[in-house]
C-alpha positions in Angstrom: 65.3 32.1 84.2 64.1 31.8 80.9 63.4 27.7 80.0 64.0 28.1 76.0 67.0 28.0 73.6 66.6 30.1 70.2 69.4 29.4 67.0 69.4 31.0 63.9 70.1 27.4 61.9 69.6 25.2 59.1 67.3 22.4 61.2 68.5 19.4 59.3 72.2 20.2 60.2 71.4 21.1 63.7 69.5 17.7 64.0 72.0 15.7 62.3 74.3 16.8 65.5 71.7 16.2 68.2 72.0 13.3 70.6 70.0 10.8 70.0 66.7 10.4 72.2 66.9 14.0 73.6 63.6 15.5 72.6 60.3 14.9 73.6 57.9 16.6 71.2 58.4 18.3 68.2 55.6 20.8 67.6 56.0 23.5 64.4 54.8 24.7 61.3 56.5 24.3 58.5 56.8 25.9 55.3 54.2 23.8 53.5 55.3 23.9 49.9 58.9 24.1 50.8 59.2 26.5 48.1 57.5 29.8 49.5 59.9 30.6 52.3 63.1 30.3 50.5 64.9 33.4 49.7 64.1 34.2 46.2 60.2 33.8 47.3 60.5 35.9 50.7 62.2 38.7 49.1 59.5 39.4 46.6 56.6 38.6 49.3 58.6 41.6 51.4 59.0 44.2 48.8 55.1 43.5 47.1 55.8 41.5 44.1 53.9 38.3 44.9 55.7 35.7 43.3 54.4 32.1 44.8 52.9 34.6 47.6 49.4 35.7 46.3 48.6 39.2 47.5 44.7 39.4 48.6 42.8 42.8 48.5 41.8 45.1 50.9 38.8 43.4 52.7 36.8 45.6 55.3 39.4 48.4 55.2 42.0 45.9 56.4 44.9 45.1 54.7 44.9 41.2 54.8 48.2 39.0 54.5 49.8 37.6 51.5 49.0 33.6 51.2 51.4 31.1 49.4 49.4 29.9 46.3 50.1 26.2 46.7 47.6 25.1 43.3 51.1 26.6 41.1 52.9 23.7 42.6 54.3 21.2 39.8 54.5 17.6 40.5 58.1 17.7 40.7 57.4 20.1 43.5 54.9 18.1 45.0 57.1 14.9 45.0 59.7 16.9 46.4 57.7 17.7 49.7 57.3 14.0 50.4 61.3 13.2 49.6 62.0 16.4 51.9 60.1 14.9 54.5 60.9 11.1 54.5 64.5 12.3 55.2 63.6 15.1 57.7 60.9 12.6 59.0 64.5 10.2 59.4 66.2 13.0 61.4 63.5 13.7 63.8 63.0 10.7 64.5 66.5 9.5 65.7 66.1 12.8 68.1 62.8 11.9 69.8 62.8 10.0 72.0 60.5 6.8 71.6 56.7 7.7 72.5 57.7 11.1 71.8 54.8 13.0 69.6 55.0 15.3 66.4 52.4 17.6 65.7 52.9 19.6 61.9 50.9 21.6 60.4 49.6 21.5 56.9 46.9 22.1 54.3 44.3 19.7 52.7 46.0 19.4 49.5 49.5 18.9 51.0 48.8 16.8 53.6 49.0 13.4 51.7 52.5 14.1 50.6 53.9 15.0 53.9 52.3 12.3 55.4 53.4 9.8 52.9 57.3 10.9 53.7 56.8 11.0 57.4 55.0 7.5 57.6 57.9 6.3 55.1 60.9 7.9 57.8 59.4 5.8 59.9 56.3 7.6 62.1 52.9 6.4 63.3 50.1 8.4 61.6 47.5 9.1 64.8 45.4 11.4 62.9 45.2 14.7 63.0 44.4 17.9 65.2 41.9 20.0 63.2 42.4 23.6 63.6 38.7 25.6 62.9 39.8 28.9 60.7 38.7 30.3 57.9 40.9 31.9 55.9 40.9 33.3 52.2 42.6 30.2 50.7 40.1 29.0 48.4 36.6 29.5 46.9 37.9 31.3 43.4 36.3 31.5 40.4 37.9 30.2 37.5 41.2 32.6 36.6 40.2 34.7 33.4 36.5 33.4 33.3 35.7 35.0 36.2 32.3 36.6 34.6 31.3 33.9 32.5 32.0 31.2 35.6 30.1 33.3 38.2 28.7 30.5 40.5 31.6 28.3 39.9 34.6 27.6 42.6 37.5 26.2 41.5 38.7 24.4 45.4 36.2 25.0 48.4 37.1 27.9 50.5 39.3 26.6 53.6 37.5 26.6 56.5 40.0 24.5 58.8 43.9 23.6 59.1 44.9 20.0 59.6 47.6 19.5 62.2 49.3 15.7 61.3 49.8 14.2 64.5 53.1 11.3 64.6 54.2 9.1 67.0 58.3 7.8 67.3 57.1 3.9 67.8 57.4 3.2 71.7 60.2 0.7 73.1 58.4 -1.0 76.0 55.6 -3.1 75.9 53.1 -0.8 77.4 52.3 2.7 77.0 52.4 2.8 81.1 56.1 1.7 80.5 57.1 3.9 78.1 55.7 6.9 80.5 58.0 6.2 83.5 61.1 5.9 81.1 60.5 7.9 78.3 57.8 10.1 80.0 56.2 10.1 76.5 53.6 7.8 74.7 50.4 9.7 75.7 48.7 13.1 75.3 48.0 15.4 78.1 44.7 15.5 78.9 43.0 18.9 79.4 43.0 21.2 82.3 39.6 19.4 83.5 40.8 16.1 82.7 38.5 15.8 79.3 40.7 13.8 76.9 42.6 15.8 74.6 39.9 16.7 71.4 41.1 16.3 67.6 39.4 19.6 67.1 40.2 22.4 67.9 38.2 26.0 67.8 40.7 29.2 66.5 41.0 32.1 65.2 43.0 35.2 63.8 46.0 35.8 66.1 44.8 38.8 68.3 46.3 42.5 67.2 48.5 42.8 69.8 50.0 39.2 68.3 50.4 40.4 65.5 51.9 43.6 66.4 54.6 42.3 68.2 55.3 39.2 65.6 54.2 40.0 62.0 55.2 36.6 60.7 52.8 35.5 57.4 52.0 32.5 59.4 51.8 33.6 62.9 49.1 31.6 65.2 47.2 32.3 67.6 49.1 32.4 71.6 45.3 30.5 72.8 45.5 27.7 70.2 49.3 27.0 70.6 49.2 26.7 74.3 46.7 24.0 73.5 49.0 21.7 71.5 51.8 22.6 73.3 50.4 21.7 76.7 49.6 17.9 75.4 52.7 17.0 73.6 54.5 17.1 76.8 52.0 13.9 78.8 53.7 14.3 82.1 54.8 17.9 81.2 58.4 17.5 81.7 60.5 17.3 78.8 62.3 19.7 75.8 59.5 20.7 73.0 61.5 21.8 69.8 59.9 24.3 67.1 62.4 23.6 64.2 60.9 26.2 61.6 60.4 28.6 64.5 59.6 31.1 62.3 58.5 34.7 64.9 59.0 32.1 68.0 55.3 31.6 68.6 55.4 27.6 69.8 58.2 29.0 72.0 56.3 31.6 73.5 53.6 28.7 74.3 56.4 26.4 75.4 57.5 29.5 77.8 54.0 30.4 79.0 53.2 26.9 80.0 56.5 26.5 82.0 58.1 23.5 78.9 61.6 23.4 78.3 61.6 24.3 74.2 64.3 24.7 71.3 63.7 27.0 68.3 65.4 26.8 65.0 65.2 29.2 62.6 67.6 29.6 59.6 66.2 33.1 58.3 67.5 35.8 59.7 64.7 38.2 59.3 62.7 35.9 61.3 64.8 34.9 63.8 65.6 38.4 64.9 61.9 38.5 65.4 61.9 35.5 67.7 64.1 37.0 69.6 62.2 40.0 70.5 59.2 38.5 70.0 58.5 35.3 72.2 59.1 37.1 75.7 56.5 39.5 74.5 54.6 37.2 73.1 54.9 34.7 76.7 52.8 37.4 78.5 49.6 37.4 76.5 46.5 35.7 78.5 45.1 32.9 76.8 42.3 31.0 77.1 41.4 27.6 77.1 37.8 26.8 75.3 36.6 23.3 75.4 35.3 22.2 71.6 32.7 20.2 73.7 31.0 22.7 75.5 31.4 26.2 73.9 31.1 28.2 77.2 33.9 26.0 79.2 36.5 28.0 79.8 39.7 27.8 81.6 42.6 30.5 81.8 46.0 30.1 80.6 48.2 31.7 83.1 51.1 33.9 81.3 53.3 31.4 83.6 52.6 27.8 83.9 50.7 26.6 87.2 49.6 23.5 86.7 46.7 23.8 89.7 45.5 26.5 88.5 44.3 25.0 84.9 42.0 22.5 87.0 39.0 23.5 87.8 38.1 24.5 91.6 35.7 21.5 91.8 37.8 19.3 90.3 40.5 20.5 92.4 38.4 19.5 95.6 37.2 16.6 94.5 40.8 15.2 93.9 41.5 16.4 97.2 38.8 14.5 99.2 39.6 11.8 97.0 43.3 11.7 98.6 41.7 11.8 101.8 39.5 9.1 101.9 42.1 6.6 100.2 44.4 7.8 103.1 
């Protein structure tokens, strides 16, 4: 039976209604700029007319994807991202339980305001999971003086997404405690025990992704798998995806064998969910090691935990066993 529960909701309401302490990671990707999925915005990004959605060119015979052009942002705008989410931060917070992680994307510019409202709700900063992929977001020449500016950029060309990583404060004394009540307070370490790396390699989602979820933010099945596997440090718990968008972190959740909420309050969007993430369950990852470029591990489409250790590993643990026995 299927571990994961999607709602076509407003996530603040739904949250506001949640039991307290009943989640134990929150993992998503939210509209950055608040702005650019709201209706008036995704209506003229779906019938071609831009508005804060920049349409690129045809690159390589390939039609690329329209990008939010966060630089229009006022300040007005930009103070409203950190109000937004100092009182989201507030909710999500009373729902996780303590230990419990949050891992959100941003961007460079918008980070600082996000993570001002989320240290203000109440969060631990941790740092951040740095997401390798460049995009076309970036590296312009000055608007109108595009001639006379030639070897001028305006912003460096994006060449990696930061993922904020928060922390709920723990309640016991030690992390150690706070595992074998809350089962929360660490990361997952990696399928050869390697501790979990702040960077991570990506890339375009894969056609066949795309195909069966064309969201304008869609990642990749092989990178999600990889945050969604170390949110959850003893792998038992409920992941929630509250801007769920086509379902992806779902599908991850799913995949991996996590119990996982998605919340998504267009309807566009969450009709693709719904077709989308048991489609989207099936594709085989793969897990590649920052450290060592050729170290790779399989993601089966269902999760087995044995499986993502290593053989060697595997015996040693074994013989380990043995001898303490």
């Amino acid at each position: 039976m299927n571990k994961y529960e999607l709602l076509h909701h407003d996530c603040t309401k739904w949250m506001e209604s949640r039991a307290e302490n009943s989640i134990h990671a929150i993992v998503t990707d939210p509209p950055f700029g608040l702005i650019e999925y709201t209706g008036k915005h995704l209506e003229k990004m779906r019938v071609g007319r831009g508005g804060v959605w920049r349409l690129p060119p045809v690159l390589d015979g390939c039609e690329r994807k329209p990008l939010p052009r966060f630089t229009v942002l006022s300040e007005a705008e930009l103070t409203n991202i950190r109000d937004f989410f100092e009182v989201w931060g507030k909710l999500a917070l009373r729902i996780l339980v303590p230990g419990a992680h949050l891992f959100i994307a941003s961007n460079p510019p918008l980070t600082p305001f996000l993570s001002i409202g989320l240290i203000s709700a109440g969060f631990e900063r941790r740092g951040e999971i740095i997401r390798l992929i460049r995009t076309l977001r970036g590296g312009d020449r000055p608007k109108l003086a595009e001639h006379e500016y030639q070897d001028i950029s305006v912003i460096p060309r994006s060449c990696y997404e930061p993922w904020g990583l928060f922390r709920k404060p723990i309640s016991e004394k030690r992390v150690s405690q706070n595992l074998k009540r809350w089962k929360t307070g660490g990361l997952r370490r990696t399928p050869d025990s390697k501790p979990f790396p702040d960077v991570l390699k990506s890339e375009f989602p894969l056609k066949e992704e795309v195909n069966i979820a064309p969201h304008p933010s869609l990642k990749p099945q092989r990178f999600l798998r990889q945050i969604v596997w170390t949110s959850l440090p003893l792998s038992e718990g409920i992941v929630l995806d509250p801007f769920m968008g086509s379902g992806s972190t779902i599908a991850a959740a799913e995949a991996l064998g996590y119990k996982s909420i998605g919340i998504e309050i267009d309807n566009e969007f969450y009709k693709m969910a719904k077709t989308a993430v048991p489609r989207l369950m099936k594709i085989r990852a793969e897990w590649e090691s920052f450290e060592t470029a050729n170290n790779k591990h399989k993601l089966p489409s269902l999760h087995q935990a044995t499986n993502l250790i290593p053989k060697k590993t595997r015996k040693n643990r074994k013989k380990g066993r043995n001898s303490s026995s």
